[in-house]
C-alpha positions as CSV (number, residue, x, y, z in Angstrom):
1,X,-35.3,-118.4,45.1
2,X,-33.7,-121.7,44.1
3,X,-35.0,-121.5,40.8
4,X,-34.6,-118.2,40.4
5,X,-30.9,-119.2,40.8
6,X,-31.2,-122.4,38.7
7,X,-32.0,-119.8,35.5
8,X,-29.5,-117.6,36.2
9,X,-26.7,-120.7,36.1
10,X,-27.9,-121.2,32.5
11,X,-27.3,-117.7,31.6
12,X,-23.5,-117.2,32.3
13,X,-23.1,-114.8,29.4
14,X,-25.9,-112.6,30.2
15,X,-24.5,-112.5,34.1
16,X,-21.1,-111.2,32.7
17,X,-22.6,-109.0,30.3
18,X,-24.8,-107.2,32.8
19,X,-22.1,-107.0,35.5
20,X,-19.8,-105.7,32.7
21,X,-22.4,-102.7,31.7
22,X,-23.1,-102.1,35.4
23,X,-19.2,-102.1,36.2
24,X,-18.7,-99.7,33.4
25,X,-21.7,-97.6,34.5
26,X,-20.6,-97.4,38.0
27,X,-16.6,-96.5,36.9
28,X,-18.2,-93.6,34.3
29,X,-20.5,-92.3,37.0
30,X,-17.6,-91.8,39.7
31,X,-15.1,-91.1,37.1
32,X,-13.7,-87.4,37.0
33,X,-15.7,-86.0,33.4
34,X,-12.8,-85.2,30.8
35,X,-13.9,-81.5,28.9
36,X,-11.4,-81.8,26.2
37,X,-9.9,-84.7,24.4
38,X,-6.5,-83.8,22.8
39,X,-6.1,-87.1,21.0
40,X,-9.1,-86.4,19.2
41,X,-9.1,-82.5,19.2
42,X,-12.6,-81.5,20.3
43,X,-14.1,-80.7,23.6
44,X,-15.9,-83.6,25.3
45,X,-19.9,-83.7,26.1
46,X,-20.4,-83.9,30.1
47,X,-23.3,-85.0,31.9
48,X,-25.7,-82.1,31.8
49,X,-27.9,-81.0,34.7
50,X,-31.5,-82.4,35.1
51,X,-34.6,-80.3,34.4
52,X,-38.1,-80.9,33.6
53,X,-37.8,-78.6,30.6
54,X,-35.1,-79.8,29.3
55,X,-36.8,-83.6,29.6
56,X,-39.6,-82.5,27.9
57,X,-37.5,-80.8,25.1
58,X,-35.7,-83.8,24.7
59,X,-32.1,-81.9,25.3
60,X,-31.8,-83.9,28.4
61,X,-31.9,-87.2,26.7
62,X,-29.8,-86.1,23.5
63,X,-27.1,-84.7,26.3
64,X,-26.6,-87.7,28.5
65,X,-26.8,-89.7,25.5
66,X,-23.8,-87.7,24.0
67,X,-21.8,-87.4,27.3
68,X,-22.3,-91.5,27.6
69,X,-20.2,-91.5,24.4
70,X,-17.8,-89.1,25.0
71,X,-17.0,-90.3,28.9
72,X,-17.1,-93.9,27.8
73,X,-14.1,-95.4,30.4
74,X,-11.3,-96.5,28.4
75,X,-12.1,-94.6,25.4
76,X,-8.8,-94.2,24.4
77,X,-8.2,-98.1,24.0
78,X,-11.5,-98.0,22.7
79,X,-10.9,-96.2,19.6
80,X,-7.2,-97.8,19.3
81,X,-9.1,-101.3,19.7
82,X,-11.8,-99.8,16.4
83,X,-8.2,-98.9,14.6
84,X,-7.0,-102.8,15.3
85,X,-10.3,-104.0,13.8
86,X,-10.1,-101.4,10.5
87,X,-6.6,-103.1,9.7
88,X,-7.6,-106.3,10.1
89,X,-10.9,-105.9,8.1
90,X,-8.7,-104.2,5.2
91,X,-10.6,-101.1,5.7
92,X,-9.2,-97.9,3.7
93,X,-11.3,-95.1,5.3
94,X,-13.0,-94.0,8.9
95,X,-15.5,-91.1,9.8
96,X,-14.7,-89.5,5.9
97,X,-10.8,-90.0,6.2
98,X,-8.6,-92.2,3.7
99,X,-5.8,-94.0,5.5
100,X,-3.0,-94.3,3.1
101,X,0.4,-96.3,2.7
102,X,2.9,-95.2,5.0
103,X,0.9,-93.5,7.7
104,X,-0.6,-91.2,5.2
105,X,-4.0,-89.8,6.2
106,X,-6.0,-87.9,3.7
107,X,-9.3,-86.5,3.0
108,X,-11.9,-87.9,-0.1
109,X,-10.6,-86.0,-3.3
110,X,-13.1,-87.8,-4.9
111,X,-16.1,-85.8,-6.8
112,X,-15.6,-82.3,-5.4
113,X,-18.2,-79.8,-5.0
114,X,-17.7,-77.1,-6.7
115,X,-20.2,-74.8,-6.6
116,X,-19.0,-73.0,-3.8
117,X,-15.6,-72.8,-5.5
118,X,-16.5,-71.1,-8.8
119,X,-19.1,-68.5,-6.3
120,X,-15.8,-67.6,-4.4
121,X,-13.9,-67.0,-7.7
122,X,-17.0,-63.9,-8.8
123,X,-16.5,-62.4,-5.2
124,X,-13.3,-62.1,-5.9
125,X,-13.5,-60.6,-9.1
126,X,-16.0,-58.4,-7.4
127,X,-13.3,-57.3,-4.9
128,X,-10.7,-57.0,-7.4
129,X,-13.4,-54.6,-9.3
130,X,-13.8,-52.3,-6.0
131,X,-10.1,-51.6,-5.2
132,X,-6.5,-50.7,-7.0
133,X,-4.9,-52.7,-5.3
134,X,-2.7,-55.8,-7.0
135,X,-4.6,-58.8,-6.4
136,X,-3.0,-62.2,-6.3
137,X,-4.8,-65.6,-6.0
138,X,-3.3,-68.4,-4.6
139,X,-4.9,-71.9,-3.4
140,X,-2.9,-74.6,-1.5
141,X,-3.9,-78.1,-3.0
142,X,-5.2,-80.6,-0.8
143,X,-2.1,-82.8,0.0
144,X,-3.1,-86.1,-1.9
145,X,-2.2,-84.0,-5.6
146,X,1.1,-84.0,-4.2
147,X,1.5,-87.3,-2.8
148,X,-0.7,-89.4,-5.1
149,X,1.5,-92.8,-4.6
150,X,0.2,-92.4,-0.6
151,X,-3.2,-92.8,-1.6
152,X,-5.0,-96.4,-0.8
153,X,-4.8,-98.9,-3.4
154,X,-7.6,-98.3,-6.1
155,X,-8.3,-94.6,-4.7
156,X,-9.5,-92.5,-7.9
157,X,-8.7,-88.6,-6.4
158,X,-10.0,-85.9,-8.5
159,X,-7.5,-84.1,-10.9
160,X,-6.5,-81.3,-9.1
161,X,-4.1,-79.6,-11.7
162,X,-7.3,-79.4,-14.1
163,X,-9.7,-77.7,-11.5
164,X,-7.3,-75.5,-10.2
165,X,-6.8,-74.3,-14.0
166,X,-10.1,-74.2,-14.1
167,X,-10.4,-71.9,-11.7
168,X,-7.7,-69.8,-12.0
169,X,-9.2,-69.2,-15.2
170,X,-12.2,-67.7,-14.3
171,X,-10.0,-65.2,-11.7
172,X,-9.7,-61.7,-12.6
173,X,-6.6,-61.6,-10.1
174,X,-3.4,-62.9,-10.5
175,X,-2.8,-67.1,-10.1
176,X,0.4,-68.3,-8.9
177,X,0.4,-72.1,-9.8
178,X,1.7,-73.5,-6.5
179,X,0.4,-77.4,-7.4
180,X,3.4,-77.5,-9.9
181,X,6.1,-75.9,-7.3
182,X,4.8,-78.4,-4.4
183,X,5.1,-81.6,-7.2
184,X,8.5,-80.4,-7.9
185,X,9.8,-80.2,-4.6
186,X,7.9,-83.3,-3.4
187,X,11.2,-86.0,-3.4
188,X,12.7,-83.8,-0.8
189,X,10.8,-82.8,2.7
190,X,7.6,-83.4,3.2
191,X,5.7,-80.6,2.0
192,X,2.4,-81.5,4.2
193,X,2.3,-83.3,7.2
194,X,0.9,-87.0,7.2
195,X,-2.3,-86.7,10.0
196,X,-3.1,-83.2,9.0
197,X,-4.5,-81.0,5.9
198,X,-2.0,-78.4,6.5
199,X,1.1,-77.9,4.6
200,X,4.1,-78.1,6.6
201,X,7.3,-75.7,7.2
202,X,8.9,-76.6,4.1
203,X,5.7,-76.5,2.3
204,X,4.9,-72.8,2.9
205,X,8.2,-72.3,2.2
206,X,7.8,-73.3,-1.5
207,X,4.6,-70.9,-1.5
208,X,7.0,-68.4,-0.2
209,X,9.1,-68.6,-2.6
210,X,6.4,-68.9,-5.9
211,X,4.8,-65.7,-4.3
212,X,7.5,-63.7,-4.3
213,X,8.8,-65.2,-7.7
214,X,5.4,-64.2,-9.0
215,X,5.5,-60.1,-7.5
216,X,8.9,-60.0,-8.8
217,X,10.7,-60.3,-5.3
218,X,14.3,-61.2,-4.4
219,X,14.0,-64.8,-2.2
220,X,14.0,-64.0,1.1
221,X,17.5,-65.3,3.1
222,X,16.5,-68.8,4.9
223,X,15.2,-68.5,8.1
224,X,16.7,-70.7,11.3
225,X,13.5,-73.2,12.0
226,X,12.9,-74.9,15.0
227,X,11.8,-78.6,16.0
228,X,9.1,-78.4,18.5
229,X,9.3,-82.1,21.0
230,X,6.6,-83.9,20.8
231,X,5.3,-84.0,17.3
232,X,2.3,-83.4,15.3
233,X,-0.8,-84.8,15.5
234,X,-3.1,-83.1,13.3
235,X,-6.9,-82.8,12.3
236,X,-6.7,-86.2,10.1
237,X,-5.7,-87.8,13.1
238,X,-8.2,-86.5,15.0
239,X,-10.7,-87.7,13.0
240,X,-9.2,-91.0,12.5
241,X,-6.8,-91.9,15.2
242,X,-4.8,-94.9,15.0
243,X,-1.9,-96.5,17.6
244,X,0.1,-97.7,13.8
245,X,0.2,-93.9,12.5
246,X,3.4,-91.8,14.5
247,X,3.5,-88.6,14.5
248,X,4.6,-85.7,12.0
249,X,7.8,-83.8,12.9
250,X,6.7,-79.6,13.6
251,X,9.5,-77.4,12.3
252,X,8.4,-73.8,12.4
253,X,10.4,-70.5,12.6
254,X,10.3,-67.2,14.2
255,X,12.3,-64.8,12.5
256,X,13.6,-61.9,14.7
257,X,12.2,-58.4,14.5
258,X,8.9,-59.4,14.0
259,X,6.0,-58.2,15.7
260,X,2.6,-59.5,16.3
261,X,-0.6,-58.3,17.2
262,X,-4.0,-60.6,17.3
263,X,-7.1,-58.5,16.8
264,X,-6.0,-55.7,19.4
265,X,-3.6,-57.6,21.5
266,X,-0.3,-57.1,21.4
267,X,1.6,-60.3,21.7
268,X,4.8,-61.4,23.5
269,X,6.4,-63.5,20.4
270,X,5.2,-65.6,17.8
271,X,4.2,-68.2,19.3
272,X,4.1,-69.7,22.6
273,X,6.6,-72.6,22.3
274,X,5.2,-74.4,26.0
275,X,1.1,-74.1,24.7
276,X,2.4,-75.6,21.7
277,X,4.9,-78.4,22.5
278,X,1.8,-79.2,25.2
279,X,-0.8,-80.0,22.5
280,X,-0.8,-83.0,19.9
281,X,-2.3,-80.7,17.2
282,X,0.7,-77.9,17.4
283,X,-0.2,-76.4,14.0
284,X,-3.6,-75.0,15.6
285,X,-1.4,-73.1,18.0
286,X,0.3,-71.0,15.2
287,X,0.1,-67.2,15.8
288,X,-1.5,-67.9,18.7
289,X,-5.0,-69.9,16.9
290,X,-7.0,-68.1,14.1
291,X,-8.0,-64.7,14.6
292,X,-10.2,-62.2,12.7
293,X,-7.3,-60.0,12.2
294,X,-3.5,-61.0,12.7
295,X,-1.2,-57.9,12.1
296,X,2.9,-58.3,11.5
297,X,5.0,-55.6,11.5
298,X,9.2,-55.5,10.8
299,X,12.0,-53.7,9.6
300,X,11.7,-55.0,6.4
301,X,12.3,-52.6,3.6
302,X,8.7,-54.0,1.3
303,X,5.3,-52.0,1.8
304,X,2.0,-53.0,3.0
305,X,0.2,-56.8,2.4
306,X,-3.2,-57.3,2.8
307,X,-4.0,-61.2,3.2
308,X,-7.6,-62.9,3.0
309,X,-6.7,-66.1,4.4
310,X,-8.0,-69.0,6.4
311,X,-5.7,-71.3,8.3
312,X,-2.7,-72.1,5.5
313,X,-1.3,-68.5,5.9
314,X,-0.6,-69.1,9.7
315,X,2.6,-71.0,8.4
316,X,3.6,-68.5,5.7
317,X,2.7,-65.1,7.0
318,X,6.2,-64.9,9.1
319,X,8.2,-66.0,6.2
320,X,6.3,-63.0,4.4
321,X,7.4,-60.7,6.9
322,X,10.9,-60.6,5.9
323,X,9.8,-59.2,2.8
324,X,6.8,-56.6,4.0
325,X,7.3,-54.4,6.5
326,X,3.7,-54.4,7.5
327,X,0.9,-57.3,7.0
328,X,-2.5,-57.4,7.8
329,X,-4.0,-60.8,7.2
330,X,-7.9,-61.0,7.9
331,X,-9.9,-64.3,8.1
332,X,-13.7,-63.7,7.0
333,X,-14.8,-66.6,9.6
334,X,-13.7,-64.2,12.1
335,X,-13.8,-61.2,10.8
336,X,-16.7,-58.7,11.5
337,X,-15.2,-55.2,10.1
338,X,-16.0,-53.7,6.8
339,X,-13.6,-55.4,4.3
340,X,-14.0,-52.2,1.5
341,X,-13.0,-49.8,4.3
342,X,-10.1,-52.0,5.1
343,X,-8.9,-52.7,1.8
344,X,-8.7,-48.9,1.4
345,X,-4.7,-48.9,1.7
346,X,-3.2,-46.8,-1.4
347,X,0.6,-48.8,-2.2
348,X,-0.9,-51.9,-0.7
349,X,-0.9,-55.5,-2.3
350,X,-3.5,-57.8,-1.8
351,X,-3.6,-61.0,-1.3
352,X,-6.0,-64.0,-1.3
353,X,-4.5,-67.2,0.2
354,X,-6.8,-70.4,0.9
355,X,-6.2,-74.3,0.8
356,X,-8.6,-75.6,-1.6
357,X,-10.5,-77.5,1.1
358,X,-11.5,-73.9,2.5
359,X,-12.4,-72.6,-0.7
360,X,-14.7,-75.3,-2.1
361,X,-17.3,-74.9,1.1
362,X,-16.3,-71.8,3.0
363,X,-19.1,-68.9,1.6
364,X,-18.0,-65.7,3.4
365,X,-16.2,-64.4,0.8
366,X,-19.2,-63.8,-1.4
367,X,-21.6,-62.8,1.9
368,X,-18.8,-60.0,2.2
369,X,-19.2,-58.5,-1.3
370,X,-22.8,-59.4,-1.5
371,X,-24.1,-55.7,-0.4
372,X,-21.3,-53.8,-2.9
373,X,-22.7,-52.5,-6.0
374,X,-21.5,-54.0,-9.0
């Protein structure tokens, strides 16, 4: 025994080590779980239950090795502590985010894919084909072809004005060139919000107006907007989480008279202001989360709008409601109705709204017109 204890004296390090591990592994295993984290967005891994099956299948192993991650103690301080050594070491980017001047976060517009963009573009030309309806085409830049100067030193983006052309050149449909209405409106409020891909209030408002300046509209009379507490933290954040970045303001508004309906329910209001000023990521909220269909109906004097969306149109569809009396807005990653059957609306305009990060991966535009005969 004593000279079991004589080799442990000359191993001070490996004494604190192990009684750090085992302190840590101790705290974890009498710690509460966590489910969700809202500083980084995403539901937590927990613990799962023991089984021989699932031993031999190796999902035992793979879950308590994720849940060991995810219920780390102090993981919080953790991942603030991995933000203090990315500053120090000059680092520019973490898990596939850019971390810009000023508290900027972006995603790589660097060698974009796209494949996936140019198949969306022939689906929709298909669905233009298959309906009388109007069509308009509009794609919400990602935010770094509007704030360039944010972008880290030495960071060569993609030119975004020459593959948008690109693409609106290939569309059947009608383009509206929002990347030249968001540059020049870009000295005044920010147009997207710093730790998220989303384009803010003000932002949507410019695609409000280029819409309707593009169908040959009146603008629509400004809306009051509202300041949720709290702030936005948004997806960029999530990803890449930082105690240096501060939140984004969240203005949205709710103009009266308007109705909502999510799927089949009916819904209260527009949003629900106490989920929302709960949550660090309040855009995700909007119209109550993504839905396969989101319906808005008001006492405006315009006709019927169709909208194939994704997320971007959560901030614009109530601005559009002062102008059309009834919208239905569908998103095909939730969607599971027959889109030819719903497009069958004689009077109707159509519209096809998607930020460009959406429309260079996202293939369930063409999976819906695949079966139609050409």
């Amino acid at each position: 025994m004593a000279r079991l204890w004589r080799l442990l004296r000359q191993m001070p390090l490996f004494l604190a080590a192990m009684a750090l591990f085992g302190g840590l592994a101790v705290w974890e295993s009498a710690a509460q779980p966590r489910t969700f984290s809202d500083r980084e967005n995403r539901p937590l891994a927990t613990f799962p239950p023991f089984s021989v099956q699932s031993v031999r299948s190796g999902r035992w192993m793979k879950g308590v090795e994720d849940a060991a991650g995810d219920q780390f103690p102090l993981r919080d301080a953790w991942v603030d502590v991995q933000a203090v050594e990315d500053a120090l070491m000059l680092r520019n980017a973490r898990n596939g985010i850019l971390i810009g001047k000023e508290g900027w976060l972006f995603e790589g517009a660097a060698g974009l894919d796209v494949d996936t963009a140019h198949r969306n573009i022939v689906a929709l030309n298909k669905l233009a084909a298959h309906t009388g309806l109007p069509v308009t085409l509009m794609l919400v830049p990602l935010s770094s072809a509007v704030y360039p100067q944010f972008l880290p030193a030495g960071y060569r983006a993609d030119d975004q004005a020459a593959l948008l052309a690109s693409l609106y050149g290939e569309a059947g449909a009608q383009s509206v060139d929002l990347l030249s209405a968001l540059r020049a409106q870009s000295g005044a409020e920010a147009l997207f919000f710093r730790t998220d891909h989303h384009w803010s209030l003000a932002g949507a408002q410019v695609g409000e107006a280029a819409l309707l300046a593009a169908w040959g509209l009146p603008p629509a009379p400004e809306a009051p907007a509202q300041t949720l507490p709290g702030g936005q933290y948004g997806s960029y954040f999530a990803r890449a989480p930082s105690p240096f970045i501060a939140p984004d303001d969240f203005a949205l508004t709710a103009p009266s008279g308007v109705r909502l309906r999510t799927d089949e329910t009916a819904r209260p209001a527009l949003y629900n202001a106490g989920e929302m000023t709960a949550v660090r990521d309040k855009y995700a909220k909007l119209l109550y989360g993504n839905h396969g269909l989101i319906t808005l109906d008001s006492d405006a004097p315009g006709g019927t709008l169709l909208v194939i969306k994704d997320s971007y149109a959560n901030m614009l569809l109530p601005l559009l409601a002062r102008s059309f009396g009834h919208i239905e807005a569908v998103d095909l990653r939730y969607y599971t109705g027959d889109l030819l059957q719903w497009m069958q609306r004689p009077g109707a305009r159509l519209l096809c709204l998607y930020g460009l990060n959406t429309w260079l991966s996202d293939r369930n535009l063409p999976r819906a017109v695949a079966r139609w005969k050409d």
